[in-house]
The first five atom37 places (N, CA, C, CB, O) and aatype in JSON, in Angstrom:
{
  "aatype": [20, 20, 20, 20, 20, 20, 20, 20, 20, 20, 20, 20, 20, 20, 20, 20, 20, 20, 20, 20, 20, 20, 20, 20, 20, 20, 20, 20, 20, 20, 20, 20, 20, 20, 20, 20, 20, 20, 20, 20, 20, 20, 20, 20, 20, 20, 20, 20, 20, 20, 20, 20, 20, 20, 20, 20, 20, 20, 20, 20, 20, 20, 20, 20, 20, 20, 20, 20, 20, 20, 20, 20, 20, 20, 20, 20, 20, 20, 20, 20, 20, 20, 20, 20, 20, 20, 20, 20, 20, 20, 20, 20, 20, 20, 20, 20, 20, 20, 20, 20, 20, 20, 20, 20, 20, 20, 20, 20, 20, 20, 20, 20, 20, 20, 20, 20, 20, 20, 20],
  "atom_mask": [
    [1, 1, 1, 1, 1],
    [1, 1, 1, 1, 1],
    [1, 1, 1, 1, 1],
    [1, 1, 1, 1, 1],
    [1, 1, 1, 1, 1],
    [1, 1, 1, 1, 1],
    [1, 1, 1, 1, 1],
    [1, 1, 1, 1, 1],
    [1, 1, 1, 1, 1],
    [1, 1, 1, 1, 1],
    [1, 1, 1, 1, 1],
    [1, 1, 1, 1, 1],
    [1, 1, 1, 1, 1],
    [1, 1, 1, 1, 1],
    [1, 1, 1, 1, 1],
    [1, 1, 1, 1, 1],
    [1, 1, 1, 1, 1],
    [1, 1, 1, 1, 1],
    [1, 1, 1, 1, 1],
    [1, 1, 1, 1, 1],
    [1, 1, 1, 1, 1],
    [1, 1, 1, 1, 1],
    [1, 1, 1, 1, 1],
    [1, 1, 1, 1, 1],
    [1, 1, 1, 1, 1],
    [1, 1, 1, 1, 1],
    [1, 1, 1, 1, 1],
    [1, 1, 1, 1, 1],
    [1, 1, 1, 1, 1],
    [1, 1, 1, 1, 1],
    [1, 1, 1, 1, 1],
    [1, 1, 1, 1, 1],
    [1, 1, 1, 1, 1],
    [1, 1, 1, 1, 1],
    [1, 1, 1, 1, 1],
    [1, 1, 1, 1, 1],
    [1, 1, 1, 1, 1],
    [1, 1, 1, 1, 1],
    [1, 1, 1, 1, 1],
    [1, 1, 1, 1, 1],
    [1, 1, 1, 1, 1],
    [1, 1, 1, 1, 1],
    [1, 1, 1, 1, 1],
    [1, 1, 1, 1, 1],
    [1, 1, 1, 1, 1],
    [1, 1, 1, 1, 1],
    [1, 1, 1, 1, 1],
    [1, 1, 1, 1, 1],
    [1, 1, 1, 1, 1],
    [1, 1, 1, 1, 1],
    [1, 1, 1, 1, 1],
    [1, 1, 1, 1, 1],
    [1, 1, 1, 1, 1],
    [1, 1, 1, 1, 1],
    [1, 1, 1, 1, 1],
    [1, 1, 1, 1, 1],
    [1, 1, 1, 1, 1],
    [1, 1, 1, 1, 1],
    [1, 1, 1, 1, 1],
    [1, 1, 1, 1, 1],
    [1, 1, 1, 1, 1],
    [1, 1, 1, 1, 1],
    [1, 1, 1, 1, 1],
    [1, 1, 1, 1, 1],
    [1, 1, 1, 1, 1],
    [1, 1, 1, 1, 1],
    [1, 1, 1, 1, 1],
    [1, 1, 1, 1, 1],
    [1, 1, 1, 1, 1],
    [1, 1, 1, 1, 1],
    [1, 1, 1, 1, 1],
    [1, 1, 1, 1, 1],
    [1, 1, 1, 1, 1],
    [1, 1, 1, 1, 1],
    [1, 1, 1, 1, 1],
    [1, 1, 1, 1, 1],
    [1, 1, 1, 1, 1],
    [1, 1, 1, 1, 1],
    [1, 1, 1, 1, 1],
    [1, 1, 1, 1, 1],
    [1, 1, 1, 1, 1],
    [1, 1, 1, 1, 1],
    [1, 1, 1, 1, 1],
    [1, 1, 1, 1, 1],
    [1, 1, 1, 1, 1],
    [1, 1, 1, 1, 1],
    [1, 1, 1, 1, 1],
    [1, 1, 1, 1, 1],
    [1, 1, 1, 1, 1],
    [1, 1, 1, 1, 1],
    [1, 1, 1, 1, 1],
    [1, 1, 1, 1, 1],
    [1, 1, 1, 1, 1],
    [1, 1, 1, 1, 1],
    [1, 1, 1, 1, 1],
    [1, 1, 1, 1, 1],
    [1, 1, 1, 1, 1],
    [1, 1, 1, 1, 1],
    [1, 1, 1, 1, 1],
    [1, 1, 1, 1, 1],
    [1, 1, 1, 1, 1],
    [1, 1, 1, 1, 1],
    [1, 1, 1, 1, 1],
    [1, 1, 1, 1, 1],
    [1, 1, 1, 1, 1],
    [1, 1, 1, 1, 1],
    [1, 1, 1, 1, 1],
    [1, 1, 1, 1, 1],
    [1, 1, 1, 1, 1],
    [1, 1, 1, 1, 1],
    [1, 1, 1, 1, 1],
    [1, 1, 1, 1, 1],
    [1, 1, 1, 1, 1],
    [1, 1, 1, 1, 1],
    [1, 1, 1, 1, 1],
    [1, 1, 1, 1, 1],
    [1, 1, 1, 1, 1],
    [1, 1, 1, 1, 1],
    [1, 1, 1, 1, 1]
  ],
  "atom_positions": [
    [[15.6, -7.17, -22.21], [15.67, -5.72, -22.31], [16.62, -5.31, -23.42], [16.1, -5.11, -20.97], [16.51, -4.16, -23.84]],
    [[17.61, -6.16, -23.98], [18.57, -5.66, -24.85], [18.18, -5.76, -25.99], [19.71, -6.16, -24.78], [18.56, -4.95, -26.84]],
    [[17.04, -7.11, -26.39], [16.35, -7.24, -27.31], [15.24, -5.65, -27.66], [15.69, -8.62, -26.92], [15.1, -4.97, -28.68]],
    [[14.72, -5.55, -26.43], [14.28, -4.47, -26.91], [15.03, -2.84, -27.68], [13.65, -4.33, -25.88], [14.83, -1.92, -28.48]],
    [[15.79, -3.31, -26.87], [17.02, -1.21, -26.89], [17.45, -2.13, -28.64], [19.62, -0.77, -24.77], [18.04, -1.42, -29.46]],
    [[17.22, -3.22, -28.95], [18.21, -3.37, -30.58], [17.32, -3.67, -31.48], [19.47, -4.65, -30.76], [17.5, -3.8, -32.69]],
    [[16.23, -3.8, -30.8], [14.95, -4.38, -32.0], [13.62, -3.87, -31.27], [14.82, -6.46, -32.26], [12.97, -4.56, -30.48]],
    [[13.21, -2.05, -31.81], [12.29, -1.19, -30.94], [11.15, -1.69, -31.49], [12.4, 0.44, -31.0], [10.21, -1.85, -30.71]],
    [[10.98, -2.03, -32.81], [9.74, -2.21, -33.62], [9.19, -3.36, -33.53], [9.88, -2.01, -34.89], [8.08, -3.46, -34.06]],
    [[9.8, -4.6, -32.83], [9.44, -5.72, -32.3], [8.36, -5.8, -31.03], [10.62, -6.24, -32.0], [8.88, -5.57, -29.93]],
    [[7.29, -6.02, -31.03], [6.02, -5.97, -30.24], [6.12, -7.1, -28.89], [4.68, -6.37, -31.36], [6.02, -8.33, -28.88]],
    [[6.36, -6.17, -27.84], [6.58, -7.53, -26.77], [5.86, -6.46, -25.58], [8.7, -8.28, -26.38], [5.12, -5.5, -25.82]],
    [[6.25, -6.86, -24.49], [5.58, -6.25, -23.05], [6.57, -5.06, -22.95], [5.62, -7.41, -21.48], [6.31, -3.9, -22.63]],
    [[7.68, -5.57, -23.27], [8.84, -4.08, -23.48], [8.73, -3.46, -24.29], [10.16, -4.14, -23.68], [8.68, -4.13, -25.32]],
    [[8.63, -1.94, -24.56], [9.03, -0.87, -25.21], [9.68, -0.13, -24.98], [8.49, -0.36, -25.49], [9.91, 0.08, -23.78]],
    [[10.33, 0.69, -26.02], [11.63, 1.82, -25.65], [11.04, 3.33, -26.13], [13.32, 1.42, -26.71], [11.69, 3.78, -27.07]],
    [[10.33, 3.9, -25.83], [10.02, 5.31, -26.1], [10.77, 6.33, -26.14], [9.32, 5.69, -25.43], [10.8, 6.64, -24.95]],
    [[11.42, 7.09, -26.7], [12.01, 8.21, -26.58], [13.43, 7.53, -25.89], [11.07, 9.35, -25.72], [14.07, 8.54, -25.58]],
    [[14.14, 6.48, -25.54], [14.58, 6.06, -24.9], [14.34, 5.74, -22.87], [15.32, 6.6, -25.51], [15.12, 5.66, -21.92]],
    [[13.58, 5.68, -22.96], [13.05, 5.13, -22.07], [12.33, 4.05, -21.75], [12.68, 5.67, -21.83], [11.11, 4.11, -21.89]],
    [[12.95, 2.84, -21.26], [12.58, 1.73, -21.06], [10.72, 1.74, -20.67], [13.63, 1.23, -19.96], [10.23, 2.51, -19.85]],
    [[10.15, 1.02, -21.24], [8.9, 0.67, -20.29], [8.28, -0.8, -20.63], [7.63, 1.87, -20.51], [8.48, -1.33, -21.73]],
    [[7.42, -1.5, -19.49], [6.86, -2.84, -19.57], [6.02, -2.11, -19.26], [7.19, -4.13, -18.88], [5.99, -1.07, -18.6]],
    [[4.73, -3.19, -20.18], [3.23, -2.63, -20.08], [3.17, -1.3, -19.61], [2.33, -3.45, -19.14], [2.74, -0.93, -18.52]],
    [[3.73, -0.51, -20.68], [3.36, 0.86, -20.23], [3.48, 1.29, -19.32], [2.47, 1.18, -20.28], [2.74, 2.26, -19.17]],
    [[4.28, 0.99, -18.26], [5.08, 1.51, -17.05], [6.56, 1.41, -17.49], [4.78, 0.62, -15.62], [7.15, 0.47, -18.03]],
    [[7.05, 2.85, -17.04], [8.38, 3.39, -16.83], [9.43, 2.24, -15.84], [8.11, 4.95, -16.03], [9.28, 2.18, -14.62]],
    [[10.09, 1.7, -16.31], [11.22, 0.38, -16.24], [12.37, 1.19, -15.31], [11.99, -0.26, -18.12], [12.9, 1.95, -16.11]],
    [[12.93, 1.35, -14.15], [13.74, 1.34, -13.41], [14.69, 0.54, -13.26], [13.35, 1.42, -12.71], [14.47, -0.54, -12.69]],
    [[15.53, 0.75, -13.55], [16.72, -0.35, -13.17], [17.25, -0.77, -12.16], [17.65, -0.16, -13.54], [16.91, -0.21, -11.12]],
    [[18.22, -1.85, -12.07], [18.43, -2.01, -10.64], [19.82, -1.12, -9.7], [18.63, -3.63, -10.57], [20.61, -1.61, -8.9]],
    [[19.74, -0.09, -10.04], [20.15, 1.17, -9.33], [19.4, 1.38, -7.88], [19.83, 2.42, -10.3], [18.69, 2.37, -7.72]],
    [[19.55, 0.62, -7.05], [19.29, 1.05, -6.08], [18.52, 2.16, -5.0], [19.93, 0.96, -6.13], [17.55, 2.15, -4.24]],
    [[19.94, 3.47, -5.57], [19.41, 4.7, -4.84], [18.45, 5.79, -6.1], [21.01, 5.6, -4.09], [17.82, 6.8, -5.75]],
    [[18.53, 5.35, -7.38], [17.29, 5.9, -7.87], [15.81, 5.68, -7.14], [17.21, 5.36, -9.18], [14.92, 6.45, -6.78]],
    [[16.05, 3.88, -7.09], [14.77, 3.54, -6.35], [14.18, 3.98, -5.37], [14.73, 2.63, -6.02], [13.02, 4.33, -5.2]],
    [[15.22, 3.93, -4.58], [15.0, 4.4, -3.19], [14.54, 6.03, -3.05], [16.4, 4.13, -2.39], [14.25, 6.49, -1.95]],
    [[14.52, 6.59, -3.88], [14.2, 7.96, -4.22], [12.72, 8.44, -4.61], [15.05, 8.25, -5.28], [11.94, 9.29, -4.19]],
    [[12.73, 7.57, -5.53], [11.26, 7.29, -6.32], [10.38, 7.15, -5.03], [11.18, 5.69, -7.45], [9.58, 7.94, -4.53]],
    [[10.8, 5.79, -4.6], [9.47, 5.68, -3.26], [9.34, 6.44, -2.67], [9.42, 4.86, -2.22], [8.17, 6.7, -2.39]],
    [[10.62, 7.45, -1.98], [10.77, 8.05, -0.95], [9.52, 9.49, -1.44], [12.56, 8.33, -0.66], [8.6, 10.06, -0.85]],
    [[10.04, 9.58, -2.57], [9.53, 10.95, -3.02], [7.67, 10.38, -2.98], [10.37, 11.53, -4.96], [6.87, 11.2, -2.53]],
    [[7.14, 9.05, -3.43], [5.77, 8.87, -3.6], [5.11, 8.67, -2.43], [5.49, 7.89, -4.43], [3.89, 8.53, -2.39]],
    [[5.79, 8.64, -1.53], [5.62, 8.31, -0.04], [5.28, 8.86, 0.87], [6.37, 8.02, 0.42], [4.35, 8.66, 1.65]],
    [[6.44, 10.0, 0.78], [6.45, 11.39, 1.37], [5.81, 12.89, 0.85], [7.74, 11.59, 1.45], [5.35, 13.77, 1.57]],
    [[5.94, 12.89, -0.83], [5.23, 14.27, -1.25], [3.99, 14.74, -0.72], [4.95, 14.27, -2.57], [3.29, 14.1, 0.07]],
    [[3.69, 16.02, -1.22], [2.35, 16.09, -0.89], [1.43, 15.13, -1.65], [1.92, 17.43, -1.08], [0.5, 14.58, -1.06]],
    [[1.64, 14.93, -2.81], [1.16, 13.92, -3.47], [0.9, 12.67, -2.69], [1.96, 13.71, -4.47], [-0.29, 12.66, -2.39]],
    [[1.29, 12.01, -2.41], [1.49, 10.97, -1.72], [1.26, 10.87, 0.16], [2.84, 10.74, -2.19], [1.09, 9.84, 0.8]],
    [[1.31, 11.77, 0.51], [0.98, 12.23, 2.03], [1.1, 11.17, 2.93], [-0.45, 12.79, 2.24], [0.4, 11.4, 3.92]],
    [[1.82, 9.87, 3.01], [2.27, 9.28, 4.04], [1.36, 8.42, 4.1], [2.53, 9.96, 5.14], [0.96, 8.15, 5.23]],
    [[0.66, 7.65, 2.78], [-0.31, 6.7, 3.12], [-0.34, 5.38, 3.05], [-1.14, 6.93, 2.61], [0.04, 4.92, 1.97]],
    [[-0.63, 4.7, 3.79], [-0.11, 3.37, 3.75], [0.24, 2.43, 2.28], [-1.13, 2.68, 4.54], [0.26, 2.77, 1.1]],
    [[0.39, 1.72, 2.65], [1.47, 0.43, 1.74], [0.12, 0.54, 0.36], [1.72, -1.93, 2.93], [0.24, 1.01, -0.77]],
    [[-0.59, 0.16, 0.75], [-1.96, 0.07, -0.74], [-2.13, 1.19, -1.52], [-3.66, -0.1, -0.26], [-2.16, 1.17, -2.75]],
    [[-2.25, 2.4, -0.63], [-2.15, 3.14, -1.34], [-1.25, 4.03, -2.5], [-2.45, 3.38, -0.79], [-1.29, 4.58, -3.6]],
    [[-0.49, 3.73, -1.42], [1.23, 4.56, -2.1], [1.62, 3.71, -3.16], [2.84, 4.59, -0.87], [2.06, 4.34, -4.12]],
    [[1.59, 1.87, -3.37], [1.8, 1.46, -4.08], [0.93, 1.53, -5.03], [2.12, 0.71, -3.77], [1.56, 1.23, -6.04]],
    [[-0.47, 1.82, -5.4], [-1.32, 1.44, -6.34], [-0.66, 2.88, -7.17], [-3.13, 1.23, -5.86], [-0.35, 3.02, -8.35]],
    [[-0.62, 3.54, -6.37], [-0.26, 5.01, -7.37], [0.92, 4.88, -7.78], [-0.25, 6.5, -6.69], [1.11, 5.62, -8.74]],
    [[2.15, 4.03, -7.4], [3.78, 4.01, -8.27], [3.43, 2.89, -8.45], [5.47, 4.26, -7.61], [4.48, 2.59, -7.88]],
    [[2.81, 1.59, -8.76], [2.11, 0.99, -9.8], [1.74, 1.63, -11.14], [1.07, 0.64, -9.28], [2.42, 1.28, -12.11]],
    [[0.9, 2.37, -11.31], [0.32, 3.11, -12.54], [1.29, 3.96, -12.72], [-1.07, 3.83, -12.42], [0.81, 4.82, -13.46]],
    [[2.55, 4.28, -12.45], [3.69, 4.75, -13.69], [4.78, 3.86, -13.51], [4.33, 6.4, -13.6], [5.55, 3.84, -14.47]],
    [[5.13, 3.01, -12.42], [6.78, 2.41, -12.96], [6.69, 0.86, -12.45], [8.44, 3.37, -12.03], [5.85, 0.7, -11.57]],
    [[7.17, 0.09, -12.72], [7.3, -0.89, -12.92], [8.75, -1.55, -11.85], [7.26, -0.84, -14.39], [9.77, -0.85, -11.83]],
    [[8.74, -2.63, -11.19], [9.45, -3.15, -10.11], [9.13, -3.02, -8.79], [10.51, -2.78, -10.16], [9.27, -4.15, -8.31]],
    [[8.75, -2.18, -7.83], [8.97, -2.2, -6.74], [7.78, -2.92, -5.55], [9.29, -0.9, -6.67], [7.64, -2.23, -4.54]],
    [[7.24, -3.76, -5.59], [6.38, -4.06, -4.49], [6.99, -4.37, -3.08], [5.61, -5.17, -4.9], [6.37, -4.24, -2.03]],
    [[8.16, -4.74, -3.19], [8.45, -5.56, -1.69], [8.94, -4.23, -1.8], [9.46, -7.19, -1.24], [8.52, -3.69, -0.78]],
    [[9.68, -3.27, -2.56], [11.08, -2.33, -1.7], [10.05, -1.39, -1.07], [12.55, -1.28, -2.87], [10.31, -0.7, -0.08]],
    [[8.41, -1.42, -1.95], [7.6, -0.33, -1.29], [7.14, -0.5, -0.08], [6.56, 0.0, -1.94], [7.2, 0.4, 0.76]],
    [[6.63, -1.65, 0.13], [6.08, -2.68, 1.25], [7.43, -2.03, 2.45], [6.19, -4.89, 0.64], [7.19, -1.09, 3.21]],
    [[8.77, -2.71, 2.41], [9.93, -1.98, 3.11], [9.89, -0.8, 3.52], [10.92, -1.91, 2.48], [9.96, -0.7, 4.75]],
    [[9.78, 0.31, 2.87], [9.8, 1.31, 2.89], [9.24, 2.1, 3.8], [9.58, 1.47, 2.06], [9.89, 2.67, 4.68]],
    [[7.75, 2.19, 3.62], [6.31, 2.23, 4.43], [6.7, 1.62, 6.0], [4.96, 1.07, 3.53], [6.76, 2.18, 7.1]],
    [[6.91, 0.33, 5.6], [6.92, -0.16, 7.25], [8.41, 0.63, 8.17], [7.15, -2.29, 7.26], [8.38, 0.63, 9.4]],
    [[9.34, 1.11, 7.61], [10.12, 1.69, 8.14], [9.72, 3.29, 8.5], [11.15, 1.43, 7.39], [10.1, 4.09, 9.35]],
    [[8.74, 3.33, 7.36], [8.83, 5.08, 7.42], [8.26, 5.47, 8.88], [7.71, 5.94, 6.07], [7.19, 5.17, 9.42]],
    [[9.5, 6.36, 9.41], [9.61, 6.85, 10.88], [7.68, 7.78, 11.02], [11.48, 8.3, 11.04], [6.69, 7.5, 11.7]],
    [[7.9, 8.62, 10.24], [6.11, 9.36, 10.25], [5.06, 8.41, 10.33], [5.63, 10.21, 8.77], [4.15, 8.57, 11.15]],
    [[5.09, 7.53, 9.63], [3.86, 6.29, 9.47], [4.3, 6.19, 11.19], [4.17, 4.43, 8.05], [3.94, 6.96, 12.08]],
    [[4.95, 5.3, 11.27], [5.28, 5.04, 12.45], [4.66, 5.56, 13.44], [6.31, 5.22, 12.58], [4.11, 4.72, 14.15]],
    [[4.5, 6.85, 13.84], [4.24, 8.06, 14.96], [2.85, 8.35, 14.88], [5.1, 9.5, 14.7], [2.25, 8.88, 15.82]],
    [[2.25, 7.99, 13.69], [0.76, 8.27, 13.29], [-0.06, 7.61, 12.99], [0.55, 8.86, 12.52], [-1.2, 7.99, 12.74]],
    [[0.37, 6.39, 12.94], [-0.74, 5.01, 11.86], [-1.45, 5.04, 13.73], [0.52, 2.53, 10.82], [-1.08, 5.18, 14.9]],
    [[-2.69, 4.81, 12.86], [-3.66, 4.46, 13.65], [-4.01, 2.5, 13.91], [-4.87, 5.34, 12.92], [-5.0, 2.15, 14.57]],
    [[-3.34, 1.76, 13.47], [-3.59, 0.84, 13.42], [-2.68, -0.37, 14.88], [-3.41, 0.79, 11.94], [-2.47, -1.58, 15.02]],
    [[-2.5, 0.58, 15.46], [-1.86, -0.12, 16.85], [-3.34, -0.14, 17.67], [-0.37, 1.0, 17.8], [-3.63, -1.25, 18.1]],
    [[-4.23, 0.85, 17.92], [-5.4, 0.9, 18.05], [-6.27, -0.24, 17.89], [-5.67, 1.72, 17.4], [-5.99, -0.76, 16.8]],
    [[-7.13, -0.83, 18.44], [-8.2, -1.84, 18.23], [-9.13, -1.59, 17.94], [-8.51, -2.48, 18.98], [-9.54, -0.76, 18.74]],
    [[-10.01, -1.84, 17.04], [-11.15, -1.11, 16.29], [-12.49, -1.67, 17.16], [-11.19, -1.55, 14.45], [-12.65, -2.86, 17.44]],
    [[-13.1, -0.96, 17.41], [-14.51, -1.43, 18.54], [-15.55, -2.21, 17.08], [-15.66, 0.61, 19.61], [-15.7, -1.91, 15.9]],
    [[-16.09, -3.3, 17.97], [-16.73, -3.89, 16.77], [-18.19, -3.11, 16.77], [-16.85, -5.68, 16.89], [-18.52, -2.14, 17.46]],
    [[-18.98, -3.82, 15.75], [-20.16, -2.58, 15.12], [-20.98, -2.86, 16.36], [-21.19, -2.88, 13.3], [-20.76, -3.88, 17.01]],
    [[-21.89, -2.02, 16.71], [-22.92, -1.94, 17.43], [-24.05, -2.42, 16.34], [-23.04, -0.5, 18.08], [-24.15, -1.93, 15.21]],
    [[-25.16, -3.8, 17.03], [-25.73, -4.1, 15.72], [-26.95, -4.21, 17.4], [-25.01, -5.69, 14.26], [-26.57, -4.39, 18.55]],
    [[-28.5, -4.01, 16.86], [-29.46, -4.08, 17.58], [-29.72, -5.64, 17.84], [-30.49, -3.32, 17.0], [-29.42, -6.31, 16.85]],
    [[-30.17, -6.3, 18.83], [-30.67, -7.89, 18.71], [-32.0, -8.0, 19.16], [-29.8, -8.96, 19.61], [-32.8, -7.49, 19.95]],
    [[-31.91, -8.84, 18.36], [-33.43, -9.15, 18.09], [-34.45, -9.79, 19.26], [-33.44, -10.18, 16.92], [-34.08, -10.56, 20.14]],
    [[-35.75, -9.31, 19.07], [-36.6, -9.05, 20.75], [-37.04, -10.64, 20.51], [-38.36, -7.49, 20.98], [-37.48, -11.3, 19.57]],
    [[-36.61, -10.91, 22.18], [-36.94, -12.33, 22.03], [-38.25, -12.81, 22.24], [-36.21, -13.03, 22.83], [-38.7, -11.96, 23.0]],
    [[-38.89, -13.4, 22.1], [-40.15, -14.09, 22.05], [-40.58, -14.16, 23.03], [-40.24, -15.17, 21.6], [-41.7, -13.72, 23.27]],
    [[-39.66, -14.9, 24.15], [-39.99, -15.45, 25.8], [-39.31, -15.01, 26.41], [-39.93, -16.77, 26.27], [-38.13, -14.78, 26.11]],
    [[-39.89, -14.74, 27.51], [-38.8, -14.4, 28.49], [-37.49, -15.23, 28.75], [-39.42, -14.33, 29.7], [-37.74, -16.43, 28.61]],
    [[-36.24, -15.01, 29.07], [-35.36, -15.63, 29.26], [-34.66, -16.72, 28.52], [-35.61, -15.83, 30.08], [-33.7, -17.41, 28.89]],
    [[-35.52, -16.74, 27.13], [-34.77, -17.09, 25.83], [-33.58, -16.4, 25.23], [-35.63, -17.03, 24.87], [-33.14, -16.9, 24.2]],
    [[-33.08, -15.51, 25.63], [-31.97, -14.76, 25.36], [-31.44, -14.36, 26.82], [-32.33, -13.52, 24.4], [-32.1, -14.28, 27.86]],
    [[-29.75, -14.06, 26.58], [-29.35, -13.6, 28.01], [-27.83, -13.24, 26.75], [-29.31, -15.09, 29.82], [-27.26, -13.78, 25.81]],
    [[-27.78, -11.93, 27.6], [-26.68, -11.22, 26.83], [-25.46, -10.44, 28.31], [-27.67, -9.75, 25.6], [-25.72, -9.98, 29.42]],
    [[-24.26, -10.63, 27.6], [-23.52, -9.95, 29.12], [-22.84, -8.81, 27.98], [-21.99, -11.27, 30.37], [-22.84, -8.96, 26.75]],
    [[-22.29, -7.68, 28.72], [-21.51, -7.02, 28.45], [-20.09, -7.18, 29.28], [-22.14, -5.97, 28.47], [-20.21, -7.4, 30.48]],
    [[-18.78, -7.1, 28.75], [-17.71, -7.27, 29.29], [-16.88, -5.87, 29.47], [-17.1, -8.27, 28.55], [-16.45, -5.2, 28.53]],
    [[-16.79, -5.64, 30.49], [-15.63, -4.49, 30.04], [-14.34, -4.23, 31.11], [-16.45, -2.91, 29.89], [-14.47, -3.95, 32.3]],
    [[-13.18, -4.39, 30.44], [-11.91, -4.21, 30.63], [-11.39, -3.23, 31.16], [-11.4, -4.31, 29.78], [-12.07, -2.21, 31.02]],
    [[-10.33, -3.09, 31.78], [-9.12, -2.54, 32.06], [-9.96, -1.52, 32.84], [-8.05, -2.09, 30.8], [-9.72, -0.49, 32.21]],
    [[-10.89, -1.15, 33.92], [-11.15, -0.49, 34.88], [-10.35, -0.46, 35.43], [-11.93, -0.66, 35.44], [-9.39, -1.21, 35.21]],
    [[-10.38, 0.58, 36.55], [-9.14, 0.99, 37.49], [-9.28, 0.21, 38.74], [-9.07, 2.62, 37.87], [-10.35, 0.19, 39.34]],
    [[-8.41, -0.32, 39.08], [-8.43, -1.5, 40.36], [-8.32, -0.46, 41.51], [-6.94, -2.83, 40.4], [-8.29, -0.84, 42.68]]
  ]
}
């Protein structure tokens, strides 16, 4: 990075724009901590961002800044709202698919199972 801030015209994955650090064209954050922690918070939480899980929130502060996958990954899994609302504690019912008419009688035998009735 110092190579870059002393030698701008030198062609590497780093550039310095206007003074502003960037790799491959993403905005370079330093390791300042509570900037970071800000950034996510804000892409996480805005309306922009509306509280959506880890893939999403990251693909979008992916395409402007550069560093954060695990602190985003962190983040998300802490965030108290996700928390209260993710639908993914839930078990997803598998697909309903038609089966196929059997030929003979009693060449097929199918059960249905079902759980947690009231004793």
């Amino acid at each position: 990075m110092t190579e870059v801030l002393l030698n701008p015209n030198k062609v590497t994955e780093w550039s310095n724009q206007d003074g502003i650090l960037n790799f491959r064209e993403r905005i370079y954050v330093g390791e300042v901590g509570v900037i970071r922690q800000k950034l996510i918070e804000t892409l996480h939480s805005s309306q922009l961002g509306g509280h959506s899980r880890y893939q999403a929130s990251y693909a979008r502060a992916k395409a402007l800044f550069y560093w954060m996958k695990k602190e985003f990954q962190e983040l998300v899994r802490q965030c108290d709202v996700c928390k209260r609302c993710r639908d993914d504690h839930i078990p997803y019912s598998g697909l309903l698919q038609p089966l196929p008419e059997p030929k003979y009688s009693w060449s097929h035998v199918s059960l249905d199972f079902i759980e947690g009735l009231p004793k």
